[in-house]
Each structure stands twice: as C-alpha cells, then as structure tokens.
C-alpha positions as CSV (number, residue, x, y, z in Angstrom):
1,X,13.2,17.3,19.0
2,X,16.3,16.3,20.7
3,X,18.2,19.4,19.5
4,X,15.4,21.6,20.5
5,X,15.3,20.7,23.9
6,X,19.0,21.2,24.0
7,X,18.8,24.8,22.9
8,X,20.5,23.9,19.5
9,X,18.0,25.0,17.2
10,X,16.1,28.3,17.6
11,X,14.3,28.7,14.0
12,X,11.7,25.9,11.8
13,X,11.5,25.9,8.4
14,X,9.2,24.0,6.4
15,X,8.5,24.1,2.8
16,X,4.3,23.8,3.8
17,X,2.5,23.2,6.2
18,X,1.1,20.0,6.0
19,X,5.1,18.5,5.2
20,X,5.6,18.6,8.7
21,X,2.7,16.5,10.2
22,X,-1.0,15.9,9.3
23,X,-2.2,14.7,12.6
24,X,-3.6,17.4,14.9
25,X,-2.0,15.6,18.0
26,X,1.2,15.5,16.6
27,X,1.4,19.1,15.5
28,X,-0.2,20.7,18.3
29,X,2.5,18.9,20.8
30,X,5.1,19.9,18.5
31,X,3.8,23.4,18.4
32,X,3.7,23.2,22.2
33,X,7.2,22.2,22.4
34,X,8.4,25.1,20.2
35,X,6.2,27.5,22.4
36,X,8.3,26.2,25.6
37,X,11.8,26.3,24.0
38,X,11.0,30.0,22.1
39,X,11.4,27.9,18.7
40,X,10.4,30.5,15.8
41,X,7.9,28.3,13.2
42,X,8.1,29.2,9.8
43,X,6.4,27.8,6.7
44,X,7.8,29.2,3.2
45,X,4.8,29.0,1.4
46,X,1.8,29.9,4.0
47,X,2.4,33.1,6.1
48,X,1.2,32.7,9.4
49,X,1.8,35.0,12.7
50,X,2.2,32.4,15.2
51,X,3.0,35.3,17.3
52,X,-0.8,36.3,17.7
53,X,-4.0,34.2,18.6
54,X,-5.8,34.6,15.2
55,X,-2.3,33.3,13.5
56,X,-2.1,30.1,16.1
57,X,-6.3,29.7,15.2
58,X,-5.4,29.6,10.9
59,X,-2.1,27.4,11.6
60,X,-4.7,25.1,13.5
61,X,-7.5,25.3,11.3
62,X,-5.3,24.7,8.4
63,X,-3.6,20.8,10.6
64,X,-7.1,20.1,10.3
65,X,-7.5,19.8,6.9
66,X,-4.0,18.2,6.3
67,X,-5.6,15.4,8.5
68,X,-8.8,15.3,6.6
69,X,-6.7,14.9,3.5
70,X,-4.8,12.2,5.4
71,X,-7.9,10.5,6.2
72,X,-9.6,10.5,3.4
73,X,-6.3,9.3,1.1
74,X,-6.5,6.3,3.6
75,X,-9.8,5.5,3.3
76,X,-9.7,5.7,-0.7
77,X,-7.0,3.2,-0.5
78,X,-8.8,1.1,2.1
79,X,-11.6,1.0,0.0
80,X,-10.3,0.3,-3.3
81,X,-7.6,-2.3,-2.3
82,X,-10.8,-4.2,-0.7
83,X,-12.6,-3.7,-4.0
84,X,-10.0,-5.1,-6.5
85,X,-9.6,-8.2,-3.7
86,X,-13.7,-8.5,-4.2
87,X,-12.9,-9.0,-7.9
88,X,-10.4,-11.1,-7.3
89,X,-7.4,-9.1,-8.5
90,X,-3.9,-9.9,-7.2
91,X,-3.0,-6.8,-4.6
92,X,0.6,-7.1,-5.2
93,X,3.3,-9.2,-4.4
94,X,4.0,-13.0,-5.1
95,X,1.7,-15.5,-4.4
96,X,3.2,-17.7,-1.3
97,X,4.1,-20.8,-2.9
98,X,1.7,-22.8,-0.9
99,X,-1.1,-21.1,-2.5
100,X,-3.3,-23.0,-4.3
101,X,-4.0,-20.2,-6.4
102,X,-2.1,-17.8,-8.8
103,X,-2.9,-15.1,-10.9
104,X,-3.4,-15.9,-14.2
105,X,-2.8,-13.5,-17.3
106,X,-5.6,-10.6,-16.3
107,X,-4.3,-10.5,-12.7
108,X,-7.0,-12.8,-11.1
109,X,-6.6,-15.5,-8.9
110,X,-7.5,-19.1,-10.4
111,X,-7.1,-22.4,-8.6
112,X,-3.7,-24.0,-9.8
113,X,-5.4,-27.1,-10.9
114,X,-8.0,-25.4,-12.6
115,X,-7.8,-24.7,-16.5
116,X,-4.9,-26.7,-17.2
117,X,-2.9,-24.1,-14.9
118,X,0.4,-26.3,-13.4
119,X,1.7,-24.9,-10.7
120,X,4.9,-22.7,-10.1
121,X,8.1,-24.2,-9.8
122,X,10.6,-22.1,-7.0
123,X,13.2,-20.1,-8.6
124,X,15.8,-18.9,-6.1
C-alpha cells in the first residue's frame, strides 16, 4: 500500500479474487485506494471491467461470497473444535504439566490418578 501511494506501482495482479481479501471492508478500501491512485486491478482467473459500474457491482457481489466462505469456514471450526472438547478429545498441543489430566491412548482426557495413570515426568 506503501508503494501505491508513492506512485511506484500502477498495475494488480492477483491469481483470484478472493486471494487478495475476503472481508468486504478490507477490499472495498483497497479498491478505493486503487481508484484514487489510478491502480489498474486485475484478477487472472475472473474477468471483470472494473472500468464500468456493472463490473465494480460483480467484483463486489463476488467479496461477498469470499466472506461468506470465510465465515462459514470459521464457524465449522468453531463448532467442531467445541464438539471434540464436549467429548473430551485433546484439541492439540501438550497438556501443561500442571494438569491433572492427560490424554490417554484414544486422545481423551483422564485424571492422572485415575486408572493406574502416573503422571508425566518433564523432558527438556
């Protein structure tokens, strides 16, 4: 952005659409800030016309559902990493050693005293 506003850069090229932001804030600033410096926008794979108002409208319409996709990817994740945590399964890293829990073989916690479980010595 720096080098646009400097007058370094007259031309963007992006391999889609959605590569270059997925938030309609973001993009729509962006494509502001091209407008205002006469930055040319260019997606290899989509062919818009930025140059016209039905062009700028399919650019737009198309942000939209790059942020819908975004959204939706972060709910699914959202949901199932509060899922698996429901079940108990570990969501990933090392237990703090502290814990009086640890995953046993399947991934679940299980207190360390419980089942004859001893628990973990520091390695470092």
């Amino acid at each position: 952005m720096r080098d646009i506003k400097r007058g370094l850069i007259a031309k963007v090229v992006v391999y889609k659409l959605d590569r270059i932001s997925r938030s309609i804030l973001d993009f729509a600033n962006m494509m502001e800030l091209f407008q205002q410096y006469n930055v040319e926008f260019v997606s290899s794979t989509e062919k818009f016309d930025t140059s016209t108002p039905m062009g700028r409208a399919m650019l737009n319409i198309c942000i939209v559902f790059a942020q819908l996709e975004r959204e939706t990817i972060q709910k699914r994740v959202t949901d199932a990493y509060y899922s698996r945590s429901q079940r108990g399964f570990k969501m990933g890293g090392k237990s703090p050693l502290w814990l009086p829990y640890r995953a046993n073989q399947d991934g679940r916690y299980q207190h360390k005293e419980a089942g004859g479980m001893k628990p973990s010595k520091r390695t470092t």
